[in-house]
N, C-alpha and C positions, 0 to 999 in steps of 0.2 A: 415361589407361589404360596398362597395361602392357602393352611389346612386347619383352620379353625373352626369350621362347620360342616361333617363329611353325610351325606345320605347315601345308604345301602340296599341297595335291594336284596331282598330273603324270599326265596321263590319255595324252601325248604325241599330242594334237592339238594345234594350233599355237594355239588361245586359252586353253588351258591354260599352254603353255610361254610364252607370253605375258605370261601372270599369275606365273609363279612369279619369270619374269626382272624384271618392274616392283615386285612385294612385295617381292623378296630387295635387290632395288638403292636402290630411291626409298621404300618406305615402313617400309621396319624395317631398315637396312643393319648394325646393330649386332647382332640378336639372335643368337640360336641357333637356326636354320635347319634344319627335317626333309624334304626331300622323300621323299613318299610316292607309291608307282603303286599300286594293286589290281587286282588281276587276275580278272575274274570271268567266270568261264567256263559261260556257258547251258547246260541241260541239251537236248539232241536230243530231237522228236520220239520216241515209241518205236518206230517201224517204220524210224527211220533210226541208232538209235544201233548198232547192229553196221557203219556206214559209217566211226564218227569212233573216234578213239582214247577211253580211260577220261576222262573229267574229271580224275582225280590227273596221269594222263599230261600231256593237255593245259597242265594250270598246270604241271607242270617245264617242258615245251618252252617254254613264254611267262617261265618266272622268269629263266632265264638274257639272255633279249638284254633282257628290261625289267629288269633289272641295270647291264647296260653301258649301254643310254640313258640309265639316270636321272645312273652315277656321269660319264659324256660331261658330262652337264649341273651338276653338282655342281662338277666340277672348274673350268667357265666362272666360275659363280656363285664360288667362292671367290677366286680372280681380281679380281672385282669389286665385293668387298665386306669389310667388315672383322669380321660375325659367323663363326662356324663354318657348316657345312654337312654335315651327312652323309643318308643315304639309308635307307631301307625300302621293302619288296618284301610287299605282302599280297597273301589271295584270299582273296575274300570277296564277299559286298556292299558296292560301294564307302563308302557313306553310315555304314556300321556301321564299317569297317575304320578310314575315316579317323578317327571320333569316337574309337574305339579306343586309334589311334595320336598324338592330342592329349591321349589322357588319361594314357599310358604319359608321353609325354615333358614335360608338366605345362602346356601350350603355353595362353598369352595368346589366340592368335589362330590361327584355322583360313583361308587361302586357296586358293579356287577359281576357276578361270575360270567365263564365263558361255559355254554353247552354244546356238543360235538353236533356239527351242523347235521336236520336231520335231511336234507333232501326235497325234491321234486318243489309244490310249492314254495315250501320255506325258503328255497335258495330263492326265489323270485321276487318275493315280499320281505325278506328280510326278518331277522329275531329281534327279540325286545333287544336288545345290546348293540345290533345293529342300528337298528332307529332311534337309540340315544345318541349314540357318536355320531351321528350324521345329523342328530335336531337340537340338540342338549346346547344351548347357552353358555355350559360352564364346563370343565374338564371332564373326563369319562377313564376310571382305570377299568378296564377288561380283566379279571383276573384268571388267569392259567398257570398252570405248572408252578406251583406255588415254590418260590426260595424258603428257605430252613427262617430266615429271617428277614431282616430289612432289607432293601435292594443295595450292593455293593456295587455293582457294574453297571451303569447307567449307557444305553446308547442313545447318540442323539442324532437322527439323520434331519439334514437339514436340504431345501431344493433350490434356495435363493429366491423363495415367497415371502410373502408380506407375515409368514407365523415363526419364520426362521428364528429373531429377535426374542419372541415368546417362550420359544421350543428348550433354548439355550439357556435363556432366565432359569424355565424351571429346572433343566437338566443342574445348574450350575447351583442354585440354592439347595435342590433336594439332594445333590452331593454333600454337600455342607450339614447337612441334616444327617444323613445318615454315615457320613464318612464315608463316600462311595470313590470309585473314581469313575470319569467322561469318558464315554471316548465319541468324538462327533464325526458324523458319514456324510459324504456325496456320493450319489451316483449318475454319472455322465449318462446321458441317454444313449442306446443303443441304434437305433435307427439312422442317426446321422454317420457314428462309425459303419457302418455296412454300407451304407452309401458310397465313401468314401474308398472303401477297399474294393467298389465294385468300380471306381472310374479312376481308381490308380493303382499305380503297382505296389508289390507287397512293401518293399523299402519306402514308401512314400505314405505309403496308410500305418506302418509302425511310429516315423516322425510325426505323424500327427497326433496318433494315439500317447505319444510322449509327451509331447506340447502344450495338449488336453489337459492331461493327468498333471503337468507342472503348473497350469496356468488354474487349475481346480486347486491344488493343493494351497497356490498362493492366497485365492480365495479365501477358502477356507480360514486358513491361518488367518487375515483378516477380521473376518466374520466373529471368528473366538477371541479376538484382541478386545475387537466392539462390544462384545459380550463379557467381557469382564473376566476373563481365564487368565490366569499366569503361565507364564513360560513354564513347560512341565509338567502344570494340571490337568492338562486334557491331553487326550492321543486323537488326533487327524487323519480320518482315511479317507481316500478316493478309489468307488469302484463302478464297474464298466458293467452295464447290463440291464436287467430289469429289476427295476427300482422295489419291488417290493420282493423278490425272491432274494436280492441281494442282501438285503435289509436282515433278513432272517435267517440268513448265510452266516452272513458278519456278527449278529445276536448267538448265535449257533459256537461260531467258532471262538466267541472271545468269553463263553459262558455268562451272557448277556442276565442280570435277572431284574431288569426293566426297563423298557421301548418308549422312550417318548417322542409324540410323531403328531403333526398337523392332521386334521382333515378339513376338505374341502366340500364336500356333497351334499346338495340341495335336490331335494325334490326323491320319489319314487324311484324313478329313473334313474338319476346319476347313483343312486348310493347301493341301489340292490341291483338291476337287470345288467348295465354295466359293468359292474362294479367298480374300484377305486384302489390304489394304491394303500391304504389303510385297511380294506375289505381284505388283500390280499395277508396284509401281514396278520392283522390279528386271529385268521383261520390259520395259520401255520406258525406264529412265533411259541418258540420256546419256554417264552416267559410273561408277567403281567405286562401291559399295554395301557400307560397315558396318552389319552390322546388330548390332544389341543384345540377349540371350534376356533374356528375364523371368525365369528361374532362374539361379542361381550355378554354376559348376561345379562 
């Protein structure tokens, strides 16, 4: 994939600045670097807005010092890196301004920190990070539990969707890039084995659970030939359960330190109230999170 163009968002909490220092340094050091702040200024109650200044008021007081933070921070990053680096100042909604400002500056890859979900609302509506990865045109890394450096251990779970293709592209070149090694996942749905242990006996629900798992693994194997793997390069696993608890099992147990993963969610609905096999992972993965859109930018 390409990382010639990355936009950041700088929200200037500290897992934010987090994420912009470990993108800009260890995982794209060459591109052309945007940090972006948005500034979004709540509207008052109406029995208290004669307390606050105008909202236009409020975003010039806030544009000027989130100016000098961000280019504070710019200056660091160019220092430490051999892409460009310049800066942009929006207000707006964040989720809107950033996609905005990735599509202005023609940008490969959008990065966001991850912030500990706060609850009640939020979990219904969804955070700005959430509503990139579910609206964003162009790839989304999530950044958490940041690695010491570049990512080594790439997982790549894949479900036999139309993003499979794409998932493995990138897992396979960003290996390349950072000297990483693959290792690619299935996970067999759960629902149909319990079905099946529920209308036969235990010896006849374990052949099939065998049969699964051999006739996934061959898959698989496939799947990574098509993709351009060498005999060796990648490690192949099949596992039985729920797809995204698995996902971060497996990231978990093979000291994963980056997820690249489809998503599919359209609308309010499917991405937040539902939620989504992506929504699941990147609340509990261990490590940053590429995700992949199903549309092109």
């Amino acid at each position: 994939m390409k990382l010639e163009r990355m936009v950041v968002a700088v929200d200037f909490m500290e897992p934010g600045l987090e994420a912009a220092r470990w993108a800009a340094i260890h995982f794209a050091p060459d591109s052309a670097l945007r940090l972006v702040h948005v500034i979004h200024v709540p509207t008052p109650p109406f029995f208290l807005r004669g307390l606050y200044p105008s909202p236009d008021e409020l975003v010039e007081m806030a544009e000027e010092g989130a100016r000098t933070r961000l280019e504070e921070l710019a200056r660091d990053l160019r220092r430490a890196r051999r892409g460009s680096v310049d800066t942009d100042v929006r207000s707006g909604q964040p989720h809107e301004e950033i996609e905005a400002a990735a599509r202005e500056h023609a940008a490969d890859l959008i990065v966001v920190g991850h912030h500990a979900p706060r609850g009640g609302v939020w979990e219904v509506l969804g955070t700005t990070a959430e509503r990139l990865i579910h609206g964003s045109g162009v790839p989304v890394l999530l950044v958490d539990h940041l690695p010491g450096g570049s990512p080594d251990q790439i997982l790549a779970p894949i479900d036999g969707g139309e993003l499979d293709a794409r998932i493995l592209e990138a897992a396979r070149e960003l290996a390349g890039r950072f000297g990483a090694t693959v290792t690619a996942l299935h996970v067999l749905p759960m629902p149909l084995h319990e079905h099946v242990r529920v209308v036969s006996s235990a010896e006849k629900a374990d052949e099939v659970d065998r049969d699964a798992r051999r006739g996934a693994q061959g898959w698989l194997a496939e799947r990574l030939e098509e993709a351009g793997f060498t005999e060796g390069s990648v490690e192949a696993l099949v596992a039985l359960g729920d797809p995204a608890f698995e996902i971060v099992v497996t990231a978990t147990r093979h000291a994963s330190t980056l997820i690249i993963m489809g998503t599919r969610g359209e609308g309010l609905l499917a991405r937040s109230l539902f939620g989504s096999v992506a929504n699941g992972v990147f609340r509990s993965a261990p490590c940053p999170v590429l995700t992949i859109p199903a549309r092109a930018a």
